[in-house]
C-alpha positions as CSV (number, residue, x, y, z in Angstrom):
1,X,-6.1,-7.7,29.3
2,X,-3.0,-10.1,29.9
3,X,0.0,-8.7,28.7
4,X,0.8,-12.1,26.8
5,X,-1.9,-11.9,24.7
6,X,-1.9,-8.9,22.6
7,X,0.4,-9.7,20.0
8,X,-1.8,-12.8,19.5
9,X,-5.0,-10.5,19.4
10,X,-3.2,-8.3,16.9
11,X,-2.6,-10.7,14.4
12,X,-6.3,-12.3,15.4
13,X,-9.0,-12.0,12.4
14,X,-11.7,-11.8,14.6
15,X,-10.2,-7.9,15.3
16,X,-9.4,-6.8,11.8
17,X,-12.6,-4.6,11.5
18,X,-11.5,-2.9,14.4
19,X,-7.6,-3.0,15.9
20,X,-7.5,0.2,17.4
21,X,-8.5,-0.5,20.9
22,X,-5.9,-3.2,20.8
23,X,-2.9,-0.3,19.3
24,X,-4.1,2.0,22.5
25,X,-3.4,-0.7,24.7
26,X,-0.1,-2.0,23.2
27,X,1.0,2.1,23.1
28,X,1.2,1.1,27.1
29,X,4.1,-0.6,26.0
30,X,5.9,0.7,23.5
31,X,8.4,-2.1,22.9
32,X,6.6,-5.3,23.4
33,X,8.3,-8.6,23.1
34,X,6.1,-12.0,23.9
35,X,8.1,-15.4,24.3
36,X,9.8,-15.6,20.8
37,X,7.9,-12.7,18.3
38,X,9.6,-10.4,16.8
39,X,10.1,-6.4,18.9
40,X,6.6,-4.9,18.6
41,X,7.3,-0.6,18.5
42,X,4.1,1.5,18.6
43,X,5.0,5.1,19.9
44,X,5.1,7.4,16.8
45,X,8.4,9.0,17.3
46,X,10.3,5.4,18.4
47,X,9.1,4.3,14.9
48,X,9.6,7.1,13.3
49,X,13.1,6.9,14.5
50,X,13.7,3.6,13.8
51,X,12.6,4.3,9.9
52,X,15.6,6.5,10.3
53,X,18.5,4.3,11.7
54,X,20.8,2.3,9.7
55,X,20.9,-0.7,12.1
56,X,17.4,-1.5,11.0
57,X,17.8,-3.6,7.9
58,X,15.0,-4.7,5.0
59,X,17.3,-7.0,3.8
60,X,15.6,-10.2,2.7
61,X,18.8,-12.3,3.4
62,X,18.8,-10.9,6.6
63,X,15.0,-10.8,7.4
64,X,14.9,-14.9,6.3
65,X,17.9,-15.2,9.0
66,X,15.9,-13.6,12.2
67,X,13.9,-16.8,11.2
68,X,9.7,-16.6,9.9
69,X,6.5,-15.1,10.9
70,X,3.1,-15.2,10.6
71,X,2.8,-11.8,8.9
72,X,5.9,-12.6,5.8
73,X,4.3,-12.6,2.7
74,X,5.3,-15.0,-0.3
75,X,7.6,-12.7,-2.0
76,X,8.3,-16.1,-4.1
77,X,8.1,-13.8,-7.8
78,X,11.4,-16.1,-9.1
79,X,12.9,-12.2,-9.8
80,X,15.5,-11.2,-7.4
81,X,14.6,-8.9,-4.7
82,X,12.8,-5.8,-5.5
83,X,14.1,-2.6,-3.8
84,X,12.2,-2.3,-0.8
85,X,13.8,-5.7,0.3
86,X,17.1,-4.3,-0.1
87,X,19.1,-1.7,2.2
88,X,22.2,0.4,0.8
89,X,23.9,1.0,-1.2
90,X,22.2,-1.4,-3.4
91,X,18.7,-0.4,-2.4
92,X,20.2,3.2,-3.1
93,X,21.5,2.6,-7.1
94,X,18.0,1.0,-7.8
95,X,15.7,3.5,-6.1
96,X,17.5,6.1,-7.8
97,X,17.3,4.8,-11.4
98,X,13.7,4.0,-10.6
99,X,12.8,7.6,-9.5
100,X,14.8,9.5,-12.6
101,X,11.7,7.6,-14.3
102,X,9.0,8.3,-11.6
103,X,9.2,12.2,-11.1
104,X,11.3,14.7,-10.1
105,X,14.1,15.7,-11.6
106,X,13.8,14.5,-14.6
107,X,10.1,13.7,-15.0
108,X,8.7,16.6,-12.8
109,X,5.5,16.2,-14.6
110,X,5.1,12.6,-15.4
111,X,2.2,12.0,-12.5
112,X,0.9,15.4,-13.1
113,X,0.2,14.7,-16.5
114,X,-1.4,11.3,-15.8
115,X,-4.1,13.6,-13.9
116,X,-6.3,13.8,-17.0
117,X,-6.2,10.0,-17.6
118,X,-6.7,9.3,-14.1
119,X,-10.0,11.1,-14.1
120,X,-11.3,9.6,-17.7
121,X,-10.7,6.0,-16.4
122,X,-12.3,6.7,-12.6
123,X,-15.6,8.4,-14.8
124,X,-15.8,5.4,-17.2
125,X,-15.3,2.8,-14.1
126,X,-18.6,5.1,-12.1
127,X,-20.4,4.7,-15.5
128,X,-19.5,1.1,-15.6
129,X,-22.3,0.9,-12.2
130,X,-24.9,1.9,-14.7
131,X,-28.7,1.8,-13.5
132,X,-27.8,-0.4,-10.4
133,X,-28.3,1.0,-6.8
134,X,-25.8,-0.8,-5.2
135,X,-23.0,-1.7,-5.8
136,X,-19.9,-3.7,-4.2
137,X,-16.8,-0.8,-4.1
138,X,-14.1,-3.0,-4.1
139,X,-14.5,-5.5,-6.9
140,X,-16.5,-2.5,-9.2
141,X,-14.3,0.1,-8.5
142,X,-11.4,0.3,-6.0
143,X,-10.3,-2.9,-7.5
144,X,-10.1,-2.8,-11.1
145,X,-9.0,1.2,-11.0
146,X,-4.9,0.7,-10.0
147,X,-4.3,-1.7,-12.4
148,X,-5.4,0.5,-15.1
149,X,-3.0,2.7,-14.0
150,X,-0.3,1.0,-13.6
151,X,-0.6,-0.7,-17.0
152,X,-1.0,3.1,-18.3
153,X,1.8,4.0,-16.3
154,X,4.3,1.3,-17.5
155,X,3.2,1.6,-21.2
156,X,1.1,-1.6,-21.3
157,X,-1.0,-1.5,-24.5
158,X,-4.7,-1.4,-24.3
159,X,-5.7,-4.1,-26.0
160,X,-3.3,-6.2,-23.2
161,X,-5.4,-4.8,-20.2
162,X,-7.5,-7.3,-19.7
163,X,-4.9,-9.9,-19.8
164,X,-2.5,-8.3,-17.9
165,X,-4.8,-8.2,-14.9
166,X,-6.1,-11.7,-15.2
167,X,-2.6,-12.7,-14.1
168,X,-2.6,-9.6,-11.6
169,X,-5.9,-11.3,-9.5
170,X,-4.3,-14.3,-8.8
171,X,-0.9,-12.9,-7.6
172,X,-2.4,-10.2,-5.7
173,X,-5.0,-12.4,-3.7
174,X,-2.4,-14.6,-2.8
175,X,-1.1,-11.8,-0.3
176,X,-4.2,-12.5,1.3
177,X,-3.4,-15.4,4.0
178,X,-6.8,-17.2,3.3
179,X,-6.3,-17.8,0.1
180,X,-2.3,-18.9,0.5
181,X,-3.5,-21.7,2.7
182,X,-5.0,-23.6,-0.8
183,X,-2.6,-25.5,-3.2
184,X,-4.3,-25.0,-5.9
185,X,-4.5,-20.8,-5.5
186,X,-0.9,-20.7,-4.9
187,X,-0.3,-22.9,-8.2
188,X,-2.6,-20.5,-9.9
189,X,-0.5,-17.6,-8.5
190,X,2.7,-19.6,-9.3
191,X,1.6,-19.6,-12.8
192,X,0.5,-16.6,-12.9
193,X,4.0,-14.7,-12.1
194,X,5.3,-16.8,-14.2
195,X,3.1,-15.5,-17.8
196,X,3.1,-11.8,-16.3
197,X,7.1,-12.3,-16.0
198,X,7.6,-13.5,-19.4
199,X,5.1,-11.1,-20.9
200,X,7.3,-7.9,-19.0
201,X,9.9,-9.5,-20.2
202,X,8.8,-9.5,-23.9
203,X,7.7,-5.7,-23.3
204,X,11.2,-4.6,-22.4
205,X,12.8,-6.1,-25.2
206,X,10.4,-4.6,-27.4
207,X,10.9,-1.0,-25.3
208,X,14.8,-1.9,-25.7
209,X,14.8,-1.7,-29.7
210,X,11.9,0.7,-29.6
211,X,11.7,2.8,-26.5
212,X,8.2,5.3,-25.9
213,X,6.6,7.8,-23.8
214,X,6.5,5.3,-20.8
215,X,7.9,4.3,-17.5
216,X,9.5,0.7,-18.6
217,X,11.0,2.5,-22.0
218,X,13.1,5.1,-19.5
219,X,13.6,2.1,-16.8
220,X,15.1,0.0,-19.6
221,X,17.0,2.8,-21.1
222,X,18.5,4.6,-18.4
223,X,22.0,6.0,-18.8
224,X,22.1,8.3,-16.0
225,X,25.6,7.9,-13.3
226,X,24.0,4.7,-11.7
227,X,24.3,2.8,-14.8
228,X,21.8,0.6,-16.3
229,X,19.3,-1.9,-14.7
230,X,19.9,-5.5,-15.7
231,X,16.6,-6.7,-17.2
232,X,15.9,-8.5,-14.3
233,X,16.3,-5.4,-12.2
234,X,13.2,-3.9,-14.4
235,X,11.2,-6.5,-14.2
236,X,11.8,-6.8,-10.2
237,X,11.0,-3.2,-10.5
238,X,7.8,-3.4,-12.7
239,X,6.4,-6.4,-10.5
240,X,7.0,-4.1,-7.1
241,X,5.0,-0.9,-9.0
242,X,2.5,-3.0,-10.0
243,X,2.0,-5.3,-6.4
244,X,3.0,-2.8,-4.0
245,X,1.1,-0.1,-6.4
246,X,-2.1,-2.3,-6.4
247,X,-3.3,-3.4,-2.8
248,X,-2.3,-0.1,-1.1
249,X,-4.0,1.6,-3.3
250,X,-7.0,-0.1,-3.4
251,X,-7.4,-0.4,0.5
252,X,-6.8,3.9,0.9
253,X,-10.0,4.4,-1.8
254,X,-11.7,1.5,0.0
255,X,-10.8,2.6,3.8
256,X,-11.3,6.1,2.6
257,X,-14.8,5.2,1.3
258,X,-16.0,3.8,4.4
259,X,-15.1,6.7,6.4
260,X,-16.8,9.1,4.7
261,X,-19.7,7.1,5.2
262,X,-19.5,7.3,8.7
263,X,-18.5,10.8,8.6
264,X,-21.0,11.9,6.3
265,X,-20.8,15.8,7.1
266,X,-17.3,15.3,5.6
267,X,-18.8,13.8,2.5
268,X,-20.9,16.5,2.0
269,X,-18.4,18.9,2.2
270,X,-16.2,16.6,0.1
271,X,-19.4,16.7,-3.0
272,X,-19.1,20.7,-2.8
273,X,-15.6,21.1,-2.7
274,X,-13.2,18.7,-4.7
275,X,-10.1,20.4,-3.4
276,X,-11.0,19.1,0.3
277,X,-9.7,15.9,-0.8
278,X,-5.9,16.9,-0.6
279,X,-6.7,17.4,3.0
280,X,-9.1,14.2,3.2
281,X,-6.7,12.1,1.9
282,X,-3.3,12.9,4.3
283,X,-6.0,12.3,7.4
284,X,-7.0,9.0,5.7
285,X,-3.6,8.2,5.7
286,X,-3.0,9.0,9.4
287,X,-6.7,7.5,10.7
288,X,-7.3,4.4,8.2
289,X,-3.8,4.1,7.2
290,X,-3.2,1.5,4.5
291,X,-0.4,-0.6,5.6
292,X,-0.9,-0.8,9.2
293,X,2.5,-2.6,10.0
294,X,5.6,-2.8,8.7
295,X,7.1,-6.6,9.8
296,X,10.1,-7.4,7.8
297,X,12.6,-5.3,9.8
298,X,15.7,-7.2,11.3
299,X,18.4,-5.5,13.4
300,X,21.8,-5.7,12.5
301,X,23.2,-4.2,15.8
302,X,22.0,-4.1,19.3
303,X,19.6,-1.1,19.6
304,X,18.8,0.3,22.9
305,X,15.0,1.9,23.1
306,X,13.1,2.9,26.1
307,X,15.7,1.0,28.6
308,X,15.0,-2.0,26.5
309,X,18.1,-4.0,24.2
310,X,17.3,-5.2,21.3
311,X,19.7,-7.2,20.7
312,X,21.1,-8.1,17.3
313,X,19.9,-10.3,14.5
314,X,16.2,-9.8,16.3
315,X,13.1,-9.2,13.9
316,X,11.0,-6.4,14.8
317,X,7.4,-4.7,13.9
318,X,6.9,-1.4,13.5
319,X,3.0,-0.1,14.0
320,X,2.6,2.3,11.8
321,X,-1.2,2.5,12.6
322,X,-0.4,2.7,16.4
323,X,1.8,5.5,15.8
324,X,-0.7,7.2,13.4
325,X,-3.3,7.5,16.6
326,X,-0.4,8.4,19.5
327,X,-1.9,11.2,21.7
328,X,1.9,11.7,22.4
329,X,2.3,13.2,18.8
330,X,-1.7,13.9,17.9
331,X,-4.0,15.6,19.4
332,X,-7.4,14.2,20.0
333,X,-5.5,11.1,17.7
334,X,-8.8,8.7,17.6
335,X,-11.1,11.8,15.8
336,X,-11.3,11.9,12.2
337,X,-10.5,15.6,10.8
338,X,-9.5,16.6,8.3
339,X,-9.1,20.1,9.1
340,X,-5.8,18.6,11.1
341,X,-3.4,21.7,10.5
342,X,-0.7,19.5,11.8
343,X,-0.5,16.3,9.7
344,X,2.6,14.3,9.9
345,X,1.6,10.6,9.2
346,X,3.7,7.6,8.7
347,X,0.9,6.4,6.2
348,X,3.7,6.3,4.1
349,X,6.5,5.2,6.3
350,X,9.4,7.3,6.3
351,X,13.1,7.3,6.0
352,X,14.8,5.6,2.7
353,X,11.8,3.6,2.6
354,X,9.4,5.8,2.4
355,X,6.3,5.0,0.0
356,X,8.2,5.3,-4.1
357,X,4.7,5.2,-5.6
358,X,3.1,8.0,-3.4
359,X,2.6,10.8,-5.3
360,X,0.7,8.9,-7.5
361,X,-1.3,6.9,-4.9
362,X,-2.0,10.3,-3.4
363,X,-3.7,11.3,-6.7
364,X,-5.7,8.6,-7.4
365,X,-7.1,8.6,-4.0
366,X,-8.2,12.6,-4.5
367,X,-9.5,11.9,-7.5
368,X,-11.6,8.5,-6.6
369,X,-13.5,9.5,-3.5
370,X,-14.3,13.7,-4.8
371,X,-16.0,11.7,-7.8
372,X,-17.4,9.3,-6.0
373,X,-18.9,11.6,-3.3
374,X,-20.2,13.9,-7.1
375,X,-21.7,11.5,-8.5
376,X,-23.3,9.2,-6.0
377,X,-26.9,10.1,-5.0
378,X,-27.5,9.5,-1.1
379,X,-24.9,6.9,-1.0
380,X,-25.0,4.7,2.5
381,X,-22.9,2.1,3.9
382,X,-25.0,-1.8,3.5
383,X,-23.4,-3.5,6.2
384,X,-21.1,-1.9,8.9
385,X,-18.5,-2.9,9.7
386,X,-17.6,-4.6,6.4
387,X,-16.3,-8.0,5.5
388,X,-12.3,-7.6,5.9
389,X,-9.7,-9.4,4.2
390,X,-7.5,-11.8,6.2
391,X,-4.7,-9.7,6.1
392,X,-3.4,-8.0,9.4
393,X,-0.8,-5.9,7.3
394,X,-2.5,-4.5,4.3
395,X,-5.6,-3.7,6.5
396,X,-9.0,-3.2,4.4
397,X,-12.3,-4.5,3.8
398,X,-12.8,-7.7,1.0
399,X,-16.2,-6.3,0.4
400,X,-17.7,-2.6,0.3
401,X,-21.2,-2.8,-0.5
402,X,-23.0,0.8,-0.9
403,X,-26.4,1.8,-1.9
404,X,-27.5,4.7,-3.8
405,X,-30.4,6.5,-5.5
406,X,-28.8,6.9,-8.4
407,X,-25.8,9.1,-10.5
408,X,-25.4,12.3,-11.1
């Protein structure tokens, strides 16, 4: 395989179902750089470092300066950057008010207690299939399942639901770089962030004379040492939860799905013991991993790696997938197993960055696939591989179609 070509084949539809032969090869050089891309890392423990060091900015102003890519997403939202496109100490202030709300310290039981709530709206979306015997995963289930969440999560009424995600389809398929390519899809997003922005912002000034039990009331309201968010601060914050929240999420049940149905000795261990999918889930995120790559990355000194400089102001990729299946960190990386004892992933990333919303992601994941493998009688995959999205960064299938015999 010519060395130019990789980075082209990475990015290449035609190899979404299937990158991993292409990760194995680039692993053969672990800091690629073709013509003008960005520095493409794929050893586990370069990334991991990288994750780590402070000359590695998320910066947007920076990131926009180390000039475009194929694999930047519209972040066009008309908020100001959320946190995640921010490095210290601003990233820092933000993160921490955001947390205080999230979990530990001072809501140590917040996602816990969503457990209950998690399970009655994954039960009523499996009812939702009704007497049909196959089903489409993603737009029945996976789909429809975070936003509920989310919306539970902030403190969106009920009755707003169904509103609240007519404007999230739009926004959320326009990360998809098929759809961006249409005029009329990215007005229909445009407009879309535009009602969901001045509906949030409605909400917080309602939660700001009358705050409740939910995340946006305590966002609003903080008073802890870092001061209050401004109100565009919550709603950059909200619109992250609820975007960054939403596609992960549904590609780790979807993903997760799918491999279970190739491994189906796993499934039927999964069906007689719900608890295996703690375990399940962590070797999803290492094998099948969500976000595949992490591309908006810019250094802000010259980093030396593997006898290679990198010098300043250049943009670089970090493969998370790649580094998932290193046999320099894994053992027998490219076998799905859950009985892993040693399971370290970067799933999540790592460093300042890692993954806010994952101990919630983690539990709707658990939940989703040990009811889906209960319920579902002799469940099989229709077509393999799947239709995928577009997308090279948030890797998953468009489409999951299963039969079954029936529900339990």
């Amino acid at each position: 395989m010519p060395q130019a070509s990789l980075f082209r084949q990475i990015t290449d539809f035609a190899n979404r179902a299937d990158p991993y032969p292409l990760y194995e090869e680039l692993r053969k050089t672990p800091v690629l750089h073709e013509e003008d891309g960005p520095y493409v890392i794929s050893s586990y423990y370069d990334i991991e470092a990288l994750l780590h060091d402070p000359r590695i900015s998320s910066d947007a102003t920076n990131v926009a300066a180390a000039g475009d890519d194929e694999l930047s997403g519209p972040e066009a939202t008309g908020l100001p950057p959320s946190f995640i496109r921010l490095d210290p100490p601003e990233h820092d202030r933000l993160r921490r008010i955001a947390n205080s709300s999230f979990g530990p310290p001072h809501r140590p039981r917040r996602i816990e207690n969503m457990r209950g709530e998690l399970g009655e709206i994954v039960t009523g979306l499996i009812d939702g299939f009704g007497d049909a015997r196959q089903i489409d995963l993603v737009d029945e289930f996976a789909y429809p399942f975070p936003v509920t969440v989310i919306c539970r999560l902030l403190g969106v009424p009920r009755e707003d639901e169904p509103r609240f995600r007519a404007w999230v389809d739009p926004i959320v398929a326009g990360l998809d770089p098929d759809t961006r390519t249409s005029a009329e899809s990215e007005r229909t997003a445009q407009e879309a962030r535009l009602q969901l922005g001045m509906y949030l912002n409605g909400l917080v000034e309602q939660r700001a004379r009358e705050p409740r039990d939910d995340m946006l009331s305590d966002l609003v309201n903080s008073r802890g040492p870092d001061g209050a968010m401004t109100t565009m601060e919550v709603l950059s914050t909200s619109v992250l939860l609820l975007i960054a929240g939403h596609e992960t999420t549904v590609n780790l049940i979807t993903n997760g799905m799918l491999t279970l149905l190739r491994h189906p000795e796993v499934l039927a261990r999964l069906r007689n013991d719900p608890g295996l999918s703690v375990r399940i889930v962590e070797e999803l995120l290492r094998y099948e991993p969500p976000v595949q790559i992490v591309p908006q990355r810019t250094c802000i000194a010259d980093i030396e790696l593997r006898g290679v400089t990198i010098p300043k102001g250049s943009r670089i990729w970090l493969m998370l997938a790649a580094g998932n299946r290193d046999p320099e960190r894994f053992k027998d990386p490219e076998r799905f197993d859950p009985d892993r004892e040693d399971i370290q992933h970067l799933g999540f990333g790592s460093g300042i960055h890692s993954c806010f919303g994952a101990p919630l992601a983690r539990l709707e994941a658990q939940i989703a696939l040990s009811e889906l493998a209960r319920r579902l009688e002799n469940p099989r995959l229709v077509e393999d591989p799947p239709p995928y999205r577009q997308n090279a960064v948030l890797r998953g299938p468009r489409h999951l179609n299963i039969a079954f015999d029936g529900l339990r």
